[in-house]
Structure formats: structure tokens, C-alpha cells
C-alpha positions as CSV (number, residue, x, y, z in Angstrom):
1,X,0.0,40.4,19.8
2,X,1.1,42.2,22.7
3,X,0.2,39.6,25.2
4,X,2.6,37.2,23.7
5,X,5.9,39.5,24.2
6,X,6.6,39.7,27.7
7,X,7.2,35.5,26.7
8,X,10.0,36.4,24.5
9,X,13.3,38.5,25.0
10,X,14.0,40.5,21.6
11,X,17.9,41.0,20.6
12,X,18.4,42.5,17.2
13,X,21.6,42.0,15.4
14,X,22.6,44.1,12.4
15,X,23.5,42.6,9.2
16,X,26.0,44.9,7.9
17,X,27.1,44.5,4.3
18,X,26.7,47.8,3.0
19,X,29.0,49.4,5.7
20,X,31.5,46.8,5.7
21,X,32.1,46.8,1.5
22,X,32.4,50.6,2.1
23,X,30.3,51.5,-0.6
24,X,27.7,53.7,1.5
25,X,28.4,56.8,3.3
26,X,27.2,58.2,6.6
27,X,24.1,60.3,6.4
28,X,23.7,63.7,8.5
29,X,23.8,63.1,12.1
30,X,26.2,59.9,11.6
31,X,23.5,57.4,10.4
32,X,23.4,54.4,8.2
33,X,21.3,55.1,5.1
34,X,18.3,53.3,5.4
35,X,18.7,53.0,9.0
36,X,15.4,52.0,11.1
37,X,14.8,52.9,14.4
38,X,14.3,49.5,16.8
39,X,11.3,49.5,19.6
40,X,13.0,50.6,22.5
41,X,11.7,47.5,24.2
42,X,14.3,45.5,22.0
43,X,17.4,44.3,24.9
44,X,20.3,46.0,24.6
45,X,22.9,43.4,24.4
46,X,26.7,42.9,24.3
47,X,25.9,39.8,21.9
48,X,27.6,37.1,24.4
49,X,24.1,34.9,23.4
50,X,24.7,32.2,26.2
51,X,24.3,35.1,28.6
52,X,21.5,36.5,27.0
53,X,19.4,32.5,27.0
54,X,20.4,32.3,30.0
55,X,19.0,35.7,31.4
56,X,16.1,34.9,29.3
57,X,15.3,31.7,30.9
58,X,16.1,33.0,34.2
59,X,13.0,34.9,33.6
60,X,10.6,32.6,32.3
61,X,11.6,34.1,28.7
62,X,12.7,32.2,25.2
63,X,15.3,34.1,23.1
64,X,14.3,35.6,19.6
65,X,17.1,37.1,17.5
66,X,16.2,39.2,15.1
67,X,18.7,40.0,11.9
68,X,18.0,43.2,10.0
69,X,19.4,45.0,7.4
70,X,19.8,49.4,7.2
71,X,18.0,50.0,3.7
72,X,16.1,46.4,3.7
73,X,12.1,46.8,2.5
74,X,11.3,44.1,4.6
75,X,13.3,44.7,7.6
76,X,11.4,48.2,7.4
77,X,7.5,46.8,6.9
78,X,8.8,44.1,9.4
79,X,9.1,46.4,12.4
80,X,6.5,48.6,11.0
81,X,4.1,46.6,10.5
82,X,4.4,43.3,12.9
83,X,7.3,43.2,15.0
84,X,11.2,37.4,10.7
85,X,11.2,34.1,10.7
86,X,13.0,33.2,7.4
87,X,11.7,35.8,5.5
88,X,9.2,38.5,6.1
89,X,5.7,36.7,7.5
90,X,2.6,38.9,7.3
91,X,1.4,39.7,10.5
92,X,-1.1,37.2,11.6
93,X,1.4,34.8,10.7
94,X,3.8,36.4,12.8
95,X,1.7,36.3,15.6
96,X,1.0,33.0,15.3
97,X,4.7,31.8,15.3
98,X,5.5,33.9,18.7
99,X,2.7,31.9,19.6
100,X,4.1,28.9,18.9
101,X,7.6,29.7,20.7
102,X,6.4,31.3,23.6
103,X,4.2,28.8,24.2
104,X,7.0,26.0,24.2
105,X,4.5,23.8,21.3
106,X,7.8,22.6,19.2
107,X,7.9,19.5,21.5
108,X,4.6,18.7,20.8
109,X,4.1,19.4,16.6
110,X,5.9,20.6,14.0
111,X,5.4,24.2,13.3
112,X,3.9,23.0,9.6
113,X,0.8,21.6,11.3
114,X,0.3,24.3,14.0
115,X,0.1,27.1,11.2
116,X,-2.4,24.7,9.4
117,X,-4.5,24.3,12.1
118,X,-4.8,27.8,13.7
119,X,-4.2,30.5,11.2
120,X,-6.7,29.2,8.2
121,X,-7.2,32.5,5.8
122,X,-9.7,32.7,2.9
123,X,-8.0,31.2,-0.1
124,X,-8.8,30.0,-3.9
125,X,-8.8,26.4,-2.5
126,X,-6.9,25.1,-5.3
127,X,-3.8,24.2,-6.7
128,X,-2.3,26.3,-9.3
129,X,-1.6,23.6,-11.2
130,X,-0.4,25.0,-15.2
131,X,0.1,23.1,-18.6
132,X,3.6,23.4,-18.6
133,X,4.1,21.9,-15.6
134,X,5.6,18.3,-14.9
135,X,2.5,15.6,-14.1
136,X,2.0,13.1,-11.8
137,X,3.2,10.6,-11.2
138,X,5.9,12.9,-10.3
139,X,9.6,11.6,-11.1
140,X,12.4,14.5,-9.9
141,X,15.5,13.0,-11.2
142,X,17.5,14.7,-13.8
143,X,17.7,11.5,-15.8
144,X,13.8,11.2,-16.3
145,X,13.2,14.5,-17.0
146,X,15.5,14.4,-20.4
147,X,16.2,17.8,-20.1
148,X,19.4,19.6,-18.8
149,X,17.5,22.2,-17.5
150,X,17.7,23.1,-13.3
151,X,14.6,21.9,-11.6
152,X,12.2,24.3,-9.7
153,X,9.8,22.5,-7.5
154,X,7.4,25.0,-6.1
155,X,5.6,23.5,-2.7
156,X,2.5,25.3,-1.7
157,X,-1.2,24.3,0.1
158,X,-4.9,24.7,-1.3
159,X,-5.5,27.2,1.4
160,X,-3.0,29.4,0.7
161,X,-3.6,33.5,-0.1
162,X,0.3,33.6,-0.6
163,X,0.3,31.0,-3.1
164,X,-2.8,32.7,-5.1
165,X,-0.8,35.5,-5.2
166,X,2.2,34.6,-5.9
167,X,0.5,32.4,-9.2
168,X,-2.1,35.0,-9.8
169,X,0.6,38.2,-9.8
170,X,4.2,37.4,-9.6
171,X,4.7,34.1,-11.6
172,X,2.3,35.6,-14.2
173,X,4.8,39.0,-14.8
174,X,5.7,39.0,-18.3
175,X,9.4,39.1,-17.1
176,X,9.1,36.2,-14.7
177,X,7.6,33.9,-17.0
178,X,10.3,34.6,-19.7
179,X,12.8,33.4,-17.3
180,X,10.9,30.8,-16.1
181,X,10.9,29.1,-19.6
182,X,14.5,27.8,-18.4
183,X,12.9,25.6,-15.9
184,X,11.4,22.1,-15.3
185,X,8.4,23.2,-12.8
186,X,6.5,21.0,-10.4
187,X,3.7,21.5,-8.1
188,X,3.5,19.7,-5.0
189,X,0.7,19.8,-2.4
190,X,2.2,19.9,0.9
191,X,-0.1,18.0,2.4
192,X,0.1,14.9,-0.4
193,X,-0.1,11.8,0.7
194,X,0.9,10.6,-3.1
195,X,4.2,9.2,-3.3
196,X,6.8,11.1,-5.8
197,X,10.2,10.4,-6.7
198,X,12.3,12.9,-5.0
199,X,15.6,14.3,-6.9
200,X,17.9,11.9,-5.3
201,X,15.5,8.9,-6.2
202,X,13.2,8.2,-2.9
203,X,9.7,7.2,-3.6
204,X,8.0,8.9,-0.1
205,X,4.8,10.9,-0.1
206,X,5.1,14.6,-1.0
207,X,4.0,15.5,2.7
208,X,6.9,13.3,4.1
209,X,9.4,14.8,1.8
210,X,8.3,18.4,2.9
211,X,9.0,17.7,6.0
212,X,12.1,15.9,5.3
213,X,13.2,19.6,3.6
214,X,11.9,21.3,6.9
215,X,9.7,23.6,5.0
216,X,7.5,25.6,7.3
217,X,5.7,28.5,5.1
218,X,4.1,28.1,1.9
219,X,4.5,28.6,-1.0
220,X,8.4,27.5,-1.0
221,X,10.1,27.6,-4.2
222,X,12.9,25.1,-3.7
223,X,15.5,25.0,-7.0
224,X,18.0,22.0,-7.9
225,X,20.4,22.5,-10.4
226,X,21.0,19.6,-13.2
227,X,22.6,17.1,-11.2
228,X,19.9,17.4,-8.9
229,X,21.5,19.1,-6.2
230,X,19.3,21.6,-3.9
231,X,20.9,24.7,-5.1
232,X,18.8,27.5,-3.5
233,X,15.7,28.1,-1.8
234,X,13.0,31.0,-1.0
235,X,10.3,30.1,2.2
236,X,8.9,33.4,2.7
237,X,6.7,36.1,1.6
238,X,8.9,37.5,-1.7
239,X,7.4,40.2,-3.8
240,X,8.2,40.3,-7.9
241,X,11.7,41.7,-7.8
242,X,12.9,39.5,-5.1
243,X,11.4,36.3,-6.5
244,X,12.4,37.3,-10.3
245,X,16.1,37.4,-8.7
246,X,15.7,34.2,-7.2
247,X,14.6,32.4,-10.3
248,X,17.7,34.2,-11.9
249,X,19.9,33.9,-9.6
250,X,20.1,29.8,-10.2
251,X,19.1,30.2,-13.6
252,X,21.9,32.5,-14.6
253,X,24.0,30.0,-11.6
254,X,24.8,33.0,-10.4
255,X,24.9,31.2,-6.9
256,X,28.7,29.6,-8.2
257,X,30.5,33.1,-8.1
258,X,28.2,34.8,-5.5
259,X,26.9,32.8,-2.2
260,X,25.4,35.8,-0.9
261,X,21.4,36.0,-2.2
262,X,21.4,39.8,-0.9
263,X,24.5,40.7,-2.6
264,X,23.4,39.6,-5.2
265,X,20.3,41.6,-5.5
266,X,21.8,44.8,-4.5
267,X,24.0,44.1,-7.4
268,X,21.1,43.3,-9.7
269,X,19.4,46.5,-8.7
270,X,22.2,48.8,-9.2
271,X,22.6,47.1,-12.4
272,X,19.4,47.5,-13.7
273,X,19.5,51.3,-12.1
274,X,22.4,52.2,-14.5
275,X,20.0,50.8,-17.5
276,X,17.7,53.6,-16.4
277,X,15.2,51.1,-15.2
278,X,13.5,51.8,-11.7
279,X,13.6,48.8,-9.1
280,X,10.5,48.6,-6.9
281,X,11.6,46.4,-4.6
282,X,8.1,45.7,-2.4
283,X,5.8,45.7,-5.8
């Protein structure tokens, strides 16, 4: 990956909730709990961002911001481990979207079918496709679905490790299948060319639709509420306790009284701390 960095200028910006609420105190030496140390190749920046393109671009660079979080899992395996684009992306997939950018390729295809055709990885090669799921032909209104129950539409690809695991063992935790229960679930193939009703009544192929949601990783789990309203979203590598709060978090509508997803979960895991119960947030 190295080769692709002097094509991108790094700023990192800090995300700070915990400090800011005032519920976490300094460590010794004046530190953030949780705090990670940045590559000293990161730019030291006074955040004025226009400045920053345009020094960038003055030297044949692109701008990547990078949004981390003292006492985030994934911000820690992140800079650990590969160097985010919505989410944590293992690190052949990271590589391949600096790829991407540095290489200026958005004018010429979507990032969707760039990742397709350059980063295939051994897969299943199927479809998780369960009984309980909705069936083809696939109608996503409320009103056809005679249920009041939210709607989670999970959209993933055949050759997809991520999705084998996240079917094989996330989705099949005891836990996350008992909430899962208050769902309508459908499958969709990202790359369908069969036509589906989408929540708001379009009849377009599933692959048009996808792209129409400007989904870029798989699997995405994309949740509407009753009306059929997107509510919520995930479109990134989650483990169990972040994807169990995500299925909760619009289950439990949870999104009404609390907009922020991370907030949330730090409050869920403090909860479930108090109940004696430990929260291992990257298993």
C-alpha cells in the first residue's frame, strides 16, 4: 500500500464526544482515554480544508479526511492494521479504495464496480437466502407486506466473505436472531437485474436501485421504518455488538430520541455493563 500514499494528503479530525459530554477524565500525562497515537506522516493542519485541497492539489495530491474516535475499536484496528471509508474496510479493501482515489477512476466508474472487478476474494458463492425471508417477486411497500413491522433489506453479492460471515456468525447469534424476529427481511443481490418494487413503489432492477441508494460495500443492511421511510443504515464491516445495536437501535426506534448511532451504543454498553454483562465490542 505504501506506493499509493505519497498520492493522498492524510488530515485526521477527532470526533470528540466523550470529552465534550464531560463524562471521561484525563489520564496520567494529560491524555484522552483510549487515545491512539496517529502516523507521524498524518498533516498537521489548522482544519481551514480549502487550504488544505488546495495545498494538496498544488502537489499533485487528493485530500483524505480521516474521523476517529479516542476509545473507538475500529478507529484502533484502523490505524493498526491498514491506515475508513464509512466504516472500517479490511485492508485489501482499503487499499483498493486509495487506489481508486489516488488514481482519479470516479470519473470513469462507480466505485461499486471497481471493487467488483479488482478485489475478488474466495467466497461461498451464494446467497444467504433463509425461510423467513420475503420472496421474489419482491414488493417493499408497507401496504403489501400486511405487517406493521420496520423493514430490513439486507443488500449483499455472491462473492462476498463479509456477507458469509456476517450470515454464518453474526445474524445467527442467539441474541440477534431474537431481535430480528421484529423484522420483515429481504435479500437482494446487488448485482440483480430482476426488477423489485422499492419501498416508495418504483419497479427498477435491484442493481439500479442499489445504486440509486449509493451503496458501495456489501453486505449493507439498509432499515425503513413502517411507513417506509429509510430510517438507518450500516455499509461497513460491523462485528456482533455493533450490528445487534443497529438492528435495535430502529427496532426499539431508538433513532426518534437519539440521532447519534455512537451515542447510542456507548449508552447501550454502559447499560449492559451495569447488568454485569461484559461488552466485547470487536467479537
Amino acid at each position: 500500500m505504501s506506493w499509493l500514499l505519497p498520492a493522498i494528503g492524510l488530515l485526521s479530525i477527532s470526533i470528540a464526544c466523550h470529552a465534550a459530554e464531560g463524562d471521561s477524565k484525563l489520564g496520567a500525562g494529560l491524555v484522552n482515554p483510549g487515545y491512539h497515537e496517529k502516523p507521524d506522516w498524518f498533516k498537521q493542519s489548522f482544519l481551514d480544508l480549502q487550504e488544505d485541497v488546495e495545498a494538496a492539489a498544488g502537489e499533485g495530491k487528493r485530500l483524505l479526511l480521516y474521523f476517529h474516535q479516542d476509545g473507538c475499536p475500529y478507529c484502533a484496528k484502523l490505524l493498526r492494521v491498514v491506515l475508513r471509508i464509512n466504516g472500517y474496510y479490511p485492508p485489501h479493501l482499503f487499499e483498493t479504495a486509495l487506489d481508486y482515489v489516488a488514481s482519479h477512476l470516479e470519473q470513469k466508474q462507480s466505485f461499486k464496480h471497481y471493487l467488483a472487478d479488482v478485489a475478488p476474494v474466495p467466497s461461498s458463492g451464494t446467497l444467504h437466502q433463509e425461510e423467513s425471508y420475503l420472496k421474489y417477486p419482491l414488493d417493499l411497500r408497507s401496504k403489501t407486506r400486511d405487517t406493521d413491522k420496520p423493514l430490513l433489506v439486507l443488500i449483499e453479492q455472491k462473492q462476498c466473505v463479509a456477507c458469509d460471515e456476517l450470515h454464518d456468525s453474526i445474524l445467527s447469534d442467539k441474541a440477534v436472531r431474537k431481535s430480528l424476529k421484529g423484522f420483515d427481511i429481504a435479500l437482494v443481490d446487488a448485482w440483480s437485474k430482476k426488477k423489485l418494487t422499492t419501498p416508495d413503489g418504483q419497479q427498477v432492477p435491484a442493481t439500479e436501485w442499489v445504486d440509486a441508494l449509493n451503496l458501495y460495500y456489501f453486505p449493507a443492511m439498509v432499515f425503513f421504518n413502517g411507513q417506509g421511510d429509510e430510517v438507518f443504515r450500516t455499509e461497513a464491516f460491523l462485528k456482533t455488538f455493533h450490528t445487534h445495536a443497529a438492528i435495535d437501535y430502529v427496532l426499539q426506534e431508538k433513532y426518534r430520541t437519539q440521532p447519534s448511532f455512537q451515542r447510542y451504543v456507548r449508552e447501550r454498553a454502559e447499560h449492559l455493563e451495569t447488568q454485569g454483562i461484559k461488552v466485547e465490542l470487536m467479537k
